[in-house]
Structures are given as C-alpha cells and as structure tokens.
C-alpha positions as CSV (number, residue, x, y, z in Angstrom):
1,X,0.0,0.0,0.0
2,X,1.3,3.6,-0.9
3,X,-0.4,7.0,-0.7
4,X,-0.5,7.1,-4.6
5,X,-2.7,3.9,-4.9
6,X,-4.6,5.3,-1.5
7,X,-5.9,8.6,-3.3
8,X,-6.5,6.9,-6.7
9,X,-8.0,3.8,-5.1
10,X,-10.2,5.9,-2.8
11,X,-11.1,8.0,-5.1
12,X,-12.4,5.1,-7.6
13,X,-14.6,4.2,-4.7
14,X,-16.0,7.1,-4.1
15,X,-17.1,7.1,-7.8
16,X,-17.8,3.7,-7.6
17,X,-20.3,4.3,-4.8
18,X,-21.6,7.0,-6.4
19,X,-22.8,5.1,-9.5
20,X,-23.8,2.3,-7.6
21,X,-26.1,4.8,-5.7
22,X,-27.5,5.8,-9.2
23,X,-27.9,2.3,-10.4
24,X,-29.9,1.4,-7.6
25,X,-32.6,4.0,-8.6
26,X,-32.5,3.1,-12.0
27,X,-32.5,-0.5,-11.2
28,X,-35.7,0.4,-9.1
29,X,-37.4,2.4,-11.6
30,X,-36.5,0.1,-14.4
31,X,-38.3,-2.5,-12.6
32,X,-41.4,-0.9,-12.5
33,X,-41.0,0.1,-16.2
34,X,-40.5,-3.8,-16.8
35,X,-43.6,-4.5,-14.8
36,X,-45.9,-2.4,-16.5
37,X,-44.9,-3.5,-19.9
38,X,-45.0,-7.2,-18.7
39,X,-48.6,-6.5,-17.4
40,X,-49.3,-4.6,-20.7
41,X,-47.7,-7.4,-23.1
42,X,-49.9,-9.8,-21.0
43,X,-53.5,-8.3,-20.9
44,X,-53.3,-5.9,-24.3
45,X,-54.7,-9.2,-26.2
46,X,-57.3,-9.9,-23.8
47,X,-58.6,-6.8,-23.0
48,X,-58.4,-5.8,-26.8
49,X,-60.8,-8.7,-27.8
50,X,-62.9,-8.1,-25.3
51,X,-63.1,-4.2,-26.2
52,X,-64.0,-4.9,-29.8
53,X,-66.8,-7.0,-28.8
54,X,-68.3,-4.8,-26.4
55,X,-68.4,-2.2,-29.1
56,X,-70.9,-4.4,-31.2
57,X,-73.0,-5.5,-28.2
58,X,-76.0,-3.6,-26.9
59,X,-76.2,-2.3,-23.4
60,X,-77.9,-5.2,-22.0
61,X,-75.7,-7.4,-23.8
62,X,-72.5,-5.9,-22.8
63,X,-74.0,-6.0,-18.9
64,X,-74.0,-9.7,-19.3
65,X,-70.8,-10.3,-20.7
66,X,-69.0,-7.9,-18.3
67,X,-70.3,-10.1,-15.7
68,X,-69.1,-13.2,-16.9
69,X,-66.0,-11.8,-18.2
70,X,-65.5,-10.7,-14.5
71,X,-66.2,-13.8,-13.3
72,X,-64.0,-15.4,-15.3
73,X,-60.8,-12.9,-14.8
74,X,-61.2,-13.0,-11.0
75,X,-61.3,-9.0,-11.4
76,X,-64.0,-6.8,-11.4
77,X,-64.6,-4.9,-15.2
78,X,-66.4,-1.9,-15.8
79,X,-67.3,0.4,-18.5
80,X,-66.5,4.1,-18.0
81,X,-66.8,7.5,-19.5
82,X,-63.0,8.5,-21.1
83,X,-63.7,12.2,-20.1
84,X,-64.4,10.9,-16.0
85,X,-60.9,8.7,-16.0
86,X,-58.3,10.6,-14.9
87,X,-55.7,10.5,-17.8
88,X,-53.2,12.7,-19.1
89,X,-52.6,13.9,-22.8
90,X,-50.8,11.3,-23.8
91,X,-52.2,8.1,-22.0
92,X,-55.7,9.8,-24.0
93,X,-54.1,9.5,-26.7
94,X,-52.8,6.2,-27.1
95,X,-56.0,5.0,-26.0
96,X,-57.4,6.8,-28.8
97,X,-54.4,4.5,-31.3
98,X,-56.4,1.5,-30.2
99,X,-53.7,0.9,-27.1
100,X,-54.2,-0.9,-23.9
101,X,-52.6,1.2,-21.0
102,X,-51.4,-0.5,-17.7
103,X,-51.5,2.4,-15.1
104,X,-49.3,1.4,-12.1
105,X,-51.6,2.3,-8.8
106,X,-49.6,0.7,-6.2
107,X,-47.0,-1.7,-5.5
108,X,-48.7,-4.4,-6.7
109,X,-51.8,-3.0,-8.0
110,X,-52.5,-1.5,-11.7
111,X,-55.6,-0.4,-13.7
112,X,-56.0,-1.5,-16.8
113,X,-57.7,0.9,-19.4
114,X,-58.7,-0.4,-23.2
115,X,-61.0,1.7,-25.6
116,X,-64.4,0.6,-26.8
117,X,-66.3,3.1,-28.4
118,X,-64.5,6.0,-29.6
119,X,-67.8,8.0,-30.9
120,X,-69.7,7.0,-27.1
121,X,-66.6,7.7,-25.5
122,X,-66.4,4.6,-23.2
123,X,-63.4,2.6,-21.6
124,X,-62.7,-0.9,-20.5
125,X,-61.3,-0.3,-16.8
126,X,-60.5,-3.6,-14.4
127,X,-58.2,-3.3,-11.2
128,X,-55.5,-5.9,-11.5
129,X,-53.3,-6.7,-8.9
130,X,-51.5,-10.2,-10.3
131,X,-51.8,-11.9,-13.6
132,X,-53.0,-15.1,-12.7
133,X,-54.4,-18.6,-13.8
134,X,-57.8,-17.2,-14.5
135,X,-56.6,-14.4,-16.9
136,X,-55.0,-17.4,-19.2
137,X,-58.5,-19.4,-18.9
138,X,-60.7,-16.1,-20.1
139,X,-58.1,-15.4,-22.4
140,X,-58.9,-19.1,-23.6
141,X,-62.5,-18.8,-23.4
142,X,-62.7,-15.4,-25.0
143,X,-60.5,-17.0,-28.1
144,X,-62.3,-20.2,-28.6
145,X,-66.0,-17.9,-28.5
146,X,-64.5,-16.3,-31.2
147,X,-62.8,-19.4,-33.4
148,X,-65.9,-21.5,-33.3
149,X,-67.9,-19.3,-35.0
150,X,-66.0,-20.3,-38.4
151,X,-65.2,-23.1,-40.0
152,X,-62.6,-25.6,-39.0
153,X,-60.4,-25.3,-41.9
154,X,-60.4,-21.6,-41.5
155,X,-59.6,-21.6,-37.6
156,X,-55.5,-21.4,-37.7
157,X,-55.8,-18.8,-40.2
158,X,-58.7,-16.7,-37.9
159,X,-56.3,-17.0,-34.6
160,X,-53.5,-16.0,-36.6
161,X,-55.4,-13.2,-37.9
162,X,-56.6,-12.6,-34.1
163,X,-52.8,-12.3,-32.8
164,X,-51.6,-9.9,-35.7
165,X,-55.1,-7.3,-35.4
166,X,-55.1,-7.6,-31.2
167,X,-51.4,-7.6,-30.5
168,X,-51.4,-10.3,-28.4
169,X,-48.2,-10.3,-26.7
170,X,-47.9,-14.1,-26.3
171,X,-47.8,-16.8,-29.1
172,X,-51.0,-18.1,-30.0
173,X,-51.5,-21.8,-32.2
174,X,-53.9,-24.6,-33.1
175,X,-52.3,-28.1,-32.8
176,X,-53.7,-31.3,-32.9
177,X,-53.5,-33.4,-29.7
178,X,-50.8,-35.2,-30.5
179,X,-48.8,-32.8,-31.0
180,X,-48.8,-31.4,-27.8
181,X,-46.2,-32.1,-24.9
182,X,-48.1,-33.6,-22.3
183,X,-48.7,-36.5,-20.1
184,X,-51.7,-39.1,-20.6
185,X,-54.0,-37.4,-17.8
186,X,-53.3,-33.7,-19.3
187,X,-54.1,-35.4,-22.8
188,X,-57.5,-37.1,-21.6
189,X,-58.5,-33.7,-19.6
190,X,-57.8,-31.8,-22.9
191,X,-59.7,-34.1,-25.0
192,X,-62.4,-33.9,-22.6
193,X,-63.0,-30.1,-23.1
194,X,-60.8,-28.9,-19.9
195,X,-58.0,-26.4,-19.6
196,X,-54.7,-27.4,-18.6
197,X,-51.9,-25.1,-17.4
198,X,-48.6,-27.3,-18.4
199,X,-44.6,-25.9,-16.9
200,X,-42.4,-24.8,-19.5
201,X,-39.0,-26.8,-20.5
202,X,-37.1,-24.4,-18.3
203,X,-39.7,-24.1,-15.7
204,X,-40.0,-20.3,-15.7
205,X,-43.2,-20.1,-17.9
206,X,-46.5,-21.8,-18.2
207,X,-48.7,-22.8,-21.2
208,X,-52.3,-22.9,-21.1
209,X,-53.7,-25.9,-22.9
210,X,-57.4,-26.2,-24.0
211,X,-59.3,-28.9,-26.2
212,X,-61.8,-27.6,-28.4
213,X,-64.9,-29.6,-28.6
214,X,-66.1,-30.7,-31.8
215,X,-62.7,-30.2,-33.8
216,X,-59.0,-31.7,-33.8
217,X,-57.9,-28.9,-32.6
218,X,-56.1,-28.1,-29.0
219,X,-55.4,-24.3,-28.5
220,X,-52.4,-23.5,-26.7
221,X,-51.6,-20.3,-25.6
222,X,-47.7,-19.2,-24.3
223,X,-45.4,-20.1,-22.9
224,X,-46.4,-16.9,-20.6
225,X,-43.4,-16.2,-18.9
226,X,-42.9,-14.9,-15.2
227,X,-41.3,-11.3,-15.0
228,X,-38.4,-12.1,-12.8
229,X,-37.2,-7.8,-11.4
230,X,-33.6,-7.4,-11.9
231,X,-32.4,-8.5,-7.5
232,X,-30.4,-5.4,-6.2
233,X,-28.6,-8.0,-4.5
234,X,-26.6,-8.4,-7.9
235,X,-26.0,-5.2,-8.0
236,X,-24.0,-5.1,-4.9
237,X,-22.4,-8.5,-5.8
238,X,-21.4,-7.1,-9.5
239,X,-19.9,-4.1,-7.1
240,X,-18.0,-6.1,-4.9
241,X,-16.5,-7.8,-7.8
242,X,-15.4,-4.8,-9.4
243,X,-14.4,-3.0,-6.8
244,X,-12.0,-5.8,-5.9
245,X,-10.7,-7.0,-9.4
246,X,-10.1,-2.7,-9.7
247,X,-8.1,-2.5,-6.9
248,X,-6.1,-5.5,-7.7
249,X,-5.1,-3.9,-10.9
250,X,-4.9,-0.6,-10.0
251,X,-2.6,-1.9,-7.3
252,X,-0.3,-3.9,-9.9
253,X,-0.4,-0.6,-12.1
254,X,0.3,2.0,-9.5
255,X,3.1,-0.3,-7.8
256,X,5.7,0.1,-10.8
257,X,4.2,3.4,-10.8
258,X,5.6,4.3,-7.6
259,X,8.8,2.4,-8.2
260,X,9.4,5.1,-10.8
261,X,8.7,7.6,-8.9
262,X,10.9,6.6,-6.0
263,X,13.4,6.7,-8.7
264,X,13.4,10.0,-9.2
265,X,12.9,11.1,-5.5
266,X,16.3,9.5,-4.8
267,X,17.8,10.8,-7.5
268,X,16.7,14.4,-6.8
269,X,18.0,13.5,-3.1
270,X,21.2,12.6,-4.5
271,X,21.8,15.9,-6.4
272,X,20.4,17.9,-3.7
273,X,23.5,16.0,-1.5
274,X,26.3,17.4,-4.4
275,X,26.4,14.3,-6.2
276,X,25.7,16.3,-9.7
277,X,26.0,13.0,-12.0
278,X,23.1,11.2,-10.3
279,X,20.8,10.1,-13.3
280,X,17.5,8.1,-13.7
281,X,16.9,5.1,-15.9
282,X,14.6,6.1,-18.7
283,X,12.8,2.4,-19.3
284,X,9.8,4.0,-21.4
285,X,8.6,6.4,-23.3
286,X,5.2,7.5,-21.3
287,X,4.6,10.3,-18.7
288,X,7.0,8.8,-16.2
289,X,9.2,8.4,-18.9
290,X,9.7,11.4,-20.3
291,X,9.5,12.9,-17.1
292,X,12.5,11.0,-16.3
293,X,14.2,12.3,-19.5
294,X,13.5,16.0,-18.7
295,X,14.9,15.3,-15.2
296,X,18.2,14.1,-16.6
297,X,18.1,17.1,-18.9
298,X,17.8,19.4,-16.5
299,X,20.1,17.7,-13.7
300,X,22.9,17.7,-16.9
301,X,22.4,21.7,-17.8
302,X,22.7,22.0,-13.8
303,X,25.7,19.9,-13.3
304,X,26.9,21.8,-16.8
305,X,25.8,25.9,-15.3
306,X,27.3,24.0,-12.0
307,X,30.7,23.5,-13.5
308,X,30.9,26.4,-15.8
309,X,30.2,28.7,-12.2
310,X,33.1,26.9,-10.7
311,X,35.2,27.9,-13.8
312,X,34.1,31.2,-13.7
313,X,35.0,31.9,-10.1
314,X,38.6,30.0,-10.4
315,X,39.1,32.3,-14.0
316,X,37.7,35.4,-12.5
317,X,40.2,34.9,-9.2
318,X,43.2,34.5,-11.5
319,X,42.3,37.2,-14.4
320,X,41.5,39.6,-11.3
321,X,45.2,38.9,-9.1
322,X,47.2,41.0,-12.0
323,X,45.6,44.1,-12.5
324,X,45.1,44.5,-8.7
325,X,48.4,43.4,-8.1
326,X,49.5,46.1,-10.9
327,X,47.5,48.5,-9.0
328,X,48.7,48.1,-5.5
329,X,52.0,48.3,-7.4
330,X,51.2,51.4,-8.4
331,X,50.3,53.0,-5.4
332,X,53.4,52.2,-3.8
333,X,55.1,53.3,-6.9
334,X,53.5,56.7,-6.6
335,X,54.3,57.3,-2.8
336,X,57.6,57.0,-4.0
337,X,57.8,58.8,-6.8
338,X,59.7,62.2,-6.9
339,X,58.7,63.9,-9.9
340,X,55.0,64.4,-11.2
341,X,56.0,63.0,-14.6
342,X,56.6,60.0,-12.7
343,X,53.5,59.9,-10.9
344,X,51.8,60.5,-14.1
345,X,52.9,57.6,-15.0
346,X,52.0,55.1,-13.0
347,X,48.6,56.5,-12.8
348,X,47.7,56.5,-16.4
349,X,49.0,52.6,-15.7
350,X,46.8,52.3,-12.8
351,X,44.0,53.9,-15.1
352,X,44.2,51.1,-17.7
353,X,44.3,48.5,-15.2
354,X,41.1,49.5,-14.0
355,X,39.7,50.4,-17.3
356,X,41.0,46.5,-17.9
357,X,39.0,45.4,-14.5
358,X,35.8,46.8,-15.9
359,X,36.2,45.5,-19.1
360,X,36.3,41.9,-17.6
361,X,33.6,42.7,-15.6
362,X,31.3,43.7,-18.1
363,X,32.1,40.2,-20.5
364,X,31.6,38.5,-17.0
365,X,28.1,40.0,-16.7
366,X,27.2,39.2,-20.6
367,X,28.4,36.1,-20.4
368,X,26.4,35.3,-17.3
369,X,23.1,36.8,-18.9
370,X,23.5,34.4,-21.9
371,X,24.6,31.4,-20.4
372,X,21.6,31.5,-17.2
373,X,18.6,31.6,-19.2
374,X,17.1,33.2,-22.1
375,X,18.2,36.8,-22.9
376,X,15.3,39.6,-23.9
377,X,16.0,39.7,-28.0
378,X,13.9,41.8,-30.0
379,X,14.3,40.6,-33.3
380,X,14.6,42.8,-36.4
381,X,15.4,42.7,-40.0
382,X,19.6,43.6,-40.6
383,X,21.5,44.8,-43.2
384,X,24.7,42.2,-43.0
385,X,26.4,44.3,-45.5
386,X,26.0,47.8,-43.8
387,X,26.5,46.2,-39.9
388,X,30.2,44.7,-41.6
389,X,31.0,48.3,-42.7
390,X,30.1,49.6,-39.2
391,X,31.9,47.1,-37.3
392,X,35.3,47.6,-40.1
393,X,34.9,51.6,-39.0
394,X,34.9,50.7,-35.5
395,X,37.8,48.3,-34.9
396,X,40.2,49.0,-38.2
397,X,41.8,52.2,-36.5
398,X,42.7,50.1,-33.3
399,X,45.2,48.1,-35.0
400,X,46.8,50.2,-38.4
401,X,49.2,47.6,-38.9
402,X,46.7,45.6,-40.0
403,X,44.0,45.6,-43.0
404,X,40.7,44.8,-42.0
405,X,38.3,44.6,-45.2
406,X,35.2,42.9,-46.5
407,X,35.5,40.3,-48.7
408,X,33.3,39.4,-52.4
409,X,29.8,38.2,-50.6
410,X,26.8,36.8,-51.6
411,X,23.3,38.9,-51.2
412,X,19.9,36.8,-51.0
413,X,18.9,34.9,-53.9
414,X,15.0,36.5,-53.7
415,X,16.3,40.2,-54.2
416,X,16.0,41.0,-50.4
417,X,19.5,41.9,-50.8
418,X,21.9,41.9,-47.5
419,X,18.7,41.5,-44.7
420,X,18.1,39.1,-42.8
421,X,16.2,38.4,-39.3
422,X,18.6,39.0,-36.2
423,X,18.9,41.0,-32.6
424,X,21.2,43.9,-33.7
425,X,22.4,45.1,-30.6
426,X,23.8,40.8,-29.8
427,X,25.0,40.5,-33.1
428,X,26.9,43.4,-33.6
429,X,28.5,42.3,-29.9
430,X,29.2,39.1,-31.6
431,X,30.9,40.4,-34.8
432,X,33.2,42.7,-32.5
433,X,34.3,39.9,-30.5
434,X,35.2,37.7,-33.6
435,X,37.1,40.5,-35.4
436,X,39.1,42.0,-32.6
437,X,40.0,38.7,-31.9
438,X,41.2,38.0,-35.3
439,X,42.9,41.5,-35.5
440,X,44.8,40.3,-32.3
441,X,46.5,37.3,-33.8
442,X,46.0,38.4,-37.9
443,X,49.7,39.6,-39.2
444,X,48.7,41.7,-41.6
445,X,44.9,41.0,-42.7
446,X,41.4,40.1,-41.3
447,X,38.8,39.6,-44.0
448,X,34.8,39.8,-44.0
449,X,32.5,37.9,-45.8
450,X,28.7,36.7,-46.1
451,X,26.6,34.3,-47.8
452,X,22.7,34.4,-47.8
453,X,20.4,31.4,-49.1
454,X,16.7,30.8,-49.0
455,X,16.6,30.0,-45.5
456,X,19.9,30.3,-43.7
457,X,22.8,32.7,-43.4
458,X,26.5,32.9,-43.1
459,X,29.4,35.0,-41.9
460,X,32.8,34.4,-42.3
461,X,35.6,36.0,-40.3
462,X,39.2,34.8,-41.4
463,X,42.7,36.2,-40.6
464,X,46.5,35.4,-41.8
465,X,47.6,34.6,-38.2
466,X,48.9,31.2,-36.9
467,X,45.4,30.0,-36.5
468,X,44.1,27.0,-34.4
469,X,44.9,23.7,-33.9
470,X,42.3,21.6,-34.9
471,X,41.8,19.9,-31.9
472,X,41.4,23.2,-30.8
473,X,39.0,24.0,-32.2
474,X,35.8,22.9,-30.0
475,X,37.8,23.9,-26.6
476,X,38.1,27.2,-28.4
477,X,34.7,28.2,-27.2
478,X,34.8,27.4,-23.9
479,X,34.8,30.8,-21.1
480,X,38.6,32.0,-19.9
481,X,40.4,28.9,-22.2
482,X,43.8,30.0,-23.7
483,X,45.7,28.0,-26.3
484,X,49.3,27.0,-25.8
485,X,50.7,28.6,-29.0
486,X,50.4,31.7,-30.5
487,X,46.8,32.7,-29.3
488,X,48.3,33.3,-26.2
489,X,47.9,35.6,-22.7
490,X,50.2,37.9,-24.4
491,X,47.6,38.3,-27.2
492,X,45.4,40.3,-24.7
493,X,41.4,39.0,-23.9
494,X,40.0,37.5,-21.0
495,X,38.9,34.3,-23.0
496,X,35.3,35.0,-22.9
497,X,34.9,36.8,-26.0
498,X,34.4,33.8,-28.2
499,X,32.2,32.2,-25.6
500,X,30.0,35.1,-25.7
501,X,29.9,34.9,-29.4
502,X,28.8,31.1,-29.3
503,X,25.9,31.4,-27.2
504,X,24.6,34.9,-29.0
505,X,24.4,32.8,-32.0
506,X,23.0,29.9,-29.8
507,X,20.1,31.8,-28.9
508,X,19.4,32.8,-32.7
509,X,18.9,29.0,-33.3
510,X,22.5,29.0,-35.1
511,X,26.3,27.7,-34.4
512,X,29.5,29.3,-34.0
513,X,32.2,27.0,-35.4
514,X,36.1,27.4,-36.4
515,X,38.1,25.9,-38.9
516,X,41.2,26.9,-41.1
517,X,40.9,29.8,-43.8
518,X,41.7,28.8,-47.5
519,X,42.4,31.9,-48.6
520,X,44.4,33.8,-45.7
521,X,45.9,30.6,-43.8
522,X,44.6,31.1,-40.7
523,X,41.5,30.8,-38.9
524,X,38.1,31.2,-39.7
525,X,35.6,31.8,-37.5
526,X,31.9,31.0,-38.9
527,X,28.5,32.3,-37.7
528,X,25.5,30.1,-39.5
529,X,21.5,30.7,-38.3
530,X,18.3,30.7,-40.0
531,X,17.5,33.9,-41.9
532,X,14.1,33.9,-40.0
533,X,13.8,33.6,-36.7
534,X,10.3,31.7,-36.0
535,X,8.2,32.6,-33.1
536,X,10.5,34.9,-31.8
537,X,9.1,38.4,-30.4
538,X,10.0,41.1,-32.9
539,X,10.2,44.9,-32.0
C-alpha cells in the first residue's frame, strides 16, 4: 500500500459508490417500467378482444358479458366515461391509437384501461393486482367464442389473424392433440374439453392448454413467462466484484508506478546531496518516462551551469590577481615617486588597469546573462552588408598595422539583398568579438565575408595569423580557455569573448564553429543561423 494507490483507489470508490447509488434508482425504476410493460404485453390481447366485442353489443348485452368476463378474470370490469378517468394527454391519446394502458396504482396494484367506443366515448377499466391462472382461462375462453364461429379449416388462419389485429403479446396456435407435450392425464383432460396449465422446459413459464370440442384442434396459448425484477442484491455482488478485481489492478499498475517515482525522488536526493552526475533510468517512453528524460536534462544543464560557475569563479580569481596586483604596485610606486612626470605615469598605468577590471567585468556580466537563461532579444530585420562596414569603421583604427576589409559576398537569392532576421544590438557584440579577436592574432589581414540562401545565413571571419589547432577548435569556445601557442595571454582578452559569441548565435537558433581559412591561412571563424527567426518576439 502507498499514498498514490490510496488517493486513486479511494477515489475510484467514491465514484464507484456513487454510480452504484444511481444504479440502484434506476434498477428500481427500471423494474417498475419492466412491470408495466410485462402487465401490458400480458393483458393488451385480452382486453383488446374483449373491447371490440363490447363495441358491437347492446347495453344489455355488454351488462351480461361484463359479468361473466368478470367472473372469469377473477377481477371486477367496468365500463366508463373516457372524459371521467383521470388520464393525461398522452395516455388519452394512445387509447385513442387503439392501445391498452397499464397504469401502475400501487405496488402491486394497476388499472387496466382499453377503448371501446370512440364515438360513445367509453373505456374498459379492471383493477389488476397479479396476472393469474384465471386471466389465461378467459383469455382461452374469450378466443375459442371467437374461433368457433367459423369453420374448421379456416380456424388457424382466424387465430392467426386474431394475434396480428389484437397484439397479443404471447404466441397463440392450433395443434392437434398429439402434438402437444403432455402427459396421458393432461391429454384425456384436454380431450375432454378442460384447460390445462402445463410448466415450460425451463420451468420459468407456463402454457395454457385447451381442447376444443367438436374439432382436432387443441389451442395453446404461451409459454407466458414470469417477469423475474432485476435483484439489487446483484448489484452489490457485480460491485463487490469490481471493486475488488479494480483494486487488484490498480494496485499492480500504480506499484511500478511508484517504483518510478521513488526513482526520481532518490535521485533528486542525491543531487540535492552534491552528487551532480546522479541520473535516472529512462525504461519507457510514457509520462514517467519522459518525465525521467526531462529530469536528466535538466540535472545535466545544472551539473553543466554548475561546472561552468566553478570555472568562472577560479578564472575570475586569477584574471583579477594581475591588474590588482599592478595597481597596489602602483600606489606604492606613486608614494615614492619624486617627480609628477613620474607619478603620471604610474597613474595613467593604474587607469588602464582599471579600465581592464571593468572590461572583464562587463564580459563576465554578458556572459552570465546568456549562459543562465534566455536573454530579452527583440528581433529585427539587418542589413549584414552595412553592420560589416560599421563594425570595419569601428575596430580598423585600433590596430593600423593591420587591414581589415570585407571580402566578395553573396546577397539573397530572392532580391532582399543583405537583410536578414537578427537581434542587432547581440549581433553586432558578436561580430566585434570575432574580429578583434582575429585583428589580435592576424599579421597583416582580417577579412569579411557573407553568404545568404533561401533559409539560412552565413558569416565568415578569417585572418592570416597562426590560426588554431584543430583539436582546438571545439575547446576554443569554452569561457577563460587560452591555447598554448600563438593565441596566447600575451595576445590580450580575458577568454570569454568567443564564448560570448557562441551562445549569442545559440540563442538565434544558429552555431558558431572554427576551422582553417583557404584563402588567408589562418582561422576562420563561422556564424551560421536561420535567416528567419520563428516565433520569436520582434520589436
């Protein structure tokens, strides 16, 4: 047992019990609808027949039958006014169709109503509490009245005839003695005139059994089965069932469940505790599943920000000790200085170093914005060609030993010329960062280029430097990582300028990657991403 299967469990039951509330009532109420229409099916024939001949008798004639008819039923008849019975709309007007209606009256108890005269206006009522023997003997006698007065030959046809126009709801058939299933004292009582009531094979009906004097024929009438009300007992034994077989499943189900689950729980444990490379098997690919995939995700980008924090604090602590060990240098160089040209100088020393301090402080901060989380870009259409140009005016007069031009490129194929979809202000940042780091280690040359296609962009940034190993050249872009060779402290940077440009172009959807330049010798430096930027927020 486990609070998971508990609440789901419980709550099955409370449902459970809920419907089984409802199904009682409608078990109830579909009992009584089975009892009137099993009352209904049962007398409709009789009371039809007898209807139809009270319309063609006179009144003293249809005195004398009700009494016998009584008599026979067991029930007491009458004939009453339609407008006096107290009927709705509807039962009035099935009546009017020709219908027999079975009107429940108490638990037991229902009155019977069957039209005879639509012009007078007059009803067949009886109060009927049971159906019983003596119904299936009028229902006999009324039948045979009726068959005798034609010939023999013509009798099956006529109580065929009699079934289809009165709707009996019960089979009806003419069949010689022999025929009939039953034992040699039934058989003389039937060919003596009597009515016999015979079981059914099943034992849950009856058939009624009468010899008709003066032919071969035997009418039987049924099987009349017994209208057996739906036992609320099953009910609860059908719930009981369910309930149990539900909870055994729901048990087996929720138990892996839960497995899973604990899974997790101790592997979130784990990485709350510091050990960063706890993971969770990923067996499937439903809810729990994927859930378990996302958790690995996101423990791996925390164990990645993790790591990158710890390299940021150990680069920060050794790219800070220089410049404030230059500056506490300074200051005691400028307590002993004797002449103001002196102290002039180690100021405007002390002046780069902090100017140096809040450079590195600065790329700390952007790097920190892009690397924790998704940075506020409002996207907007660029002119490559003209942001080249303003980034060649920027950065060529920091280094005049060096030529820093842009190369033959390649506009859009659909006549949009040099614009594409990008975040100027980021882009621009990027495109500094790659050139003033080529400028750094180019000898004599940096050059520009761009390609446009149908749905993706390019820029190229090459110089004629020593350029980077190639198994270099992923490490390249990781924060405050300096190469061996040439590329080295002595070529100036913090190391976090070509980090920065790899997650600016990671957050267009593009990659940053390096390789060497055919043309110059050195390196390249590549910036690829789509030329529109879908679902992005635009200014």
């Amino acid at each position: 047992m486990n609070s998971i299967f508990l609440r789901i469990y419980g709550g099955i039951i409370a449902a459970l019990v809920l419907v089984a509330l409802l199904g009682v009532g409608v078990l109830q109420l579909t009992n009584e609808v089975r009892s009137d229409q099993y009352r209904e099916q049962l007398a409709r024939g009789t009371f039809r027949l007898m209807a139809d001949n009270l319309e063609r008798m006179e009144s003293v004639d249809r005195r004398r039958a009700l009494v016998t008819w009584s008599r026979l039923l067991g029930v007491p008849l009458a004939l009453e006014s339609l407008k006096a019975e107290p009927l709705d709309g509807r039962a009035r007007g099935l009546l009017l169709r020709g219908q027999v209606l079975v009107e429940q009256t108490g638990p037991h108890a229902a009155r019977v109503y069957s039209l005879v005269s639509e012009k007078e206006q007059l009803v067949l009522t009886a109060e009927v509490e049971q159906i019983s023997e003596q119904l299936a003997r009028a229902t006999v006698y009324l039948l045979m009245d009726e068959l005798v007065r034609y010939p023999i030959v013509e009798q099956p046809k006529r109580l065929a005839a009699l079934k289809a126009e009165k709707n009996f709801g019960f089979d009806l058939r003419l069949v010689t003695l022999e025929k009939v299933d039953l034992d040699d004292d039934q058989q003389r009582r039937v060919d003596e005139g009597d009515t016999v009531l015979a079981l059914g094979k099943g034992g849950d009906s009856i058939r009624v059994i009468a010899g008709m004097v003066g032919t071969p024929w035997v009418l039987e009438v049924g099987p009349l089965y017994q209208m057996n009300p739906y036992p609320t007992e099953l009910l609860v034994l059908v719930g009981v069932l369910g309930l149990s077989l539900t909870g055994l499943i729901l048990y087996l189900l929720v138990r892996r469940l839960e497995r899973r689950l604990l899974g997790l729980e101790s592997a979130a444990a784990r990485i709350a505790s510091g050990h960063l490379d706890a993971r969770v098997p990923t067996r499937s690919a439903d809810s729990v599943g994927r859930l378990a995939a996302t958790f690995n995700t996101m423990a791996e980008q925390l164990q990645r920000l993790l790591g990158i924090q710890r390299e940021m604090v150990r680069a920060v602590s050794h790219e800070l000790r220089t410049p404030v060990a230059r500056l506490r240098f300074g200051l005691e160089m400028i307590g002993d200085a004797q002449t103001d040209q002196a102290r002039r100088k180690y100021m405007d020393g002390m002046d780069g170093d902090i100017q140096e301090l809040d450079k590195l402080v600065d790329e700390m901060l952007v790097y920190a914005r892009l690397e924790q989380g998704s940075p506020e870009l409002h996207y907007q259409q660029v002119d490559l060609h003209a942001l080249l140009e303003q980034v060649i005016d920027e950065l060529a007069p920091l280094r005049a030993s060096v030529r820093v031009e842009l190369g033959q490129s390649q506009d859009a194929p659909d006549g949009n010329g040099a614009r594409v979809e990008a975040e100027p202000r980021y882009l621009h940042r990027a495109l500094q960062n790659l050139v003033s780091n080529a400028m750094r280690h180019a000898e004599s040359r940096v050059r520009l280029t761009y390609r446009i296609g149908h749905r993706r962009c390019r820029i190229d940034v090459e110089d004629d430097g020593p350029g980077v190993p190639e198994e270099a050249w992923e490490r390249i872009f990781t924060p405050f990582l300096r190469l061996d060779d040439s590329r080295t402290r002595a070529s100036g940077g913090h190391g976090l300028g070509l980090s920065i440009v790899r997650r600016i172009i990671y957050w267009h959807t593009g990659r940053a990657h390096v390789g060497r330049s055919a043309g110059l010798g050195g390196a390249q430096f590549s910036l690829v991403w789509p030329r529109q930027q879908e679902g992005a927020e635009r200014a």
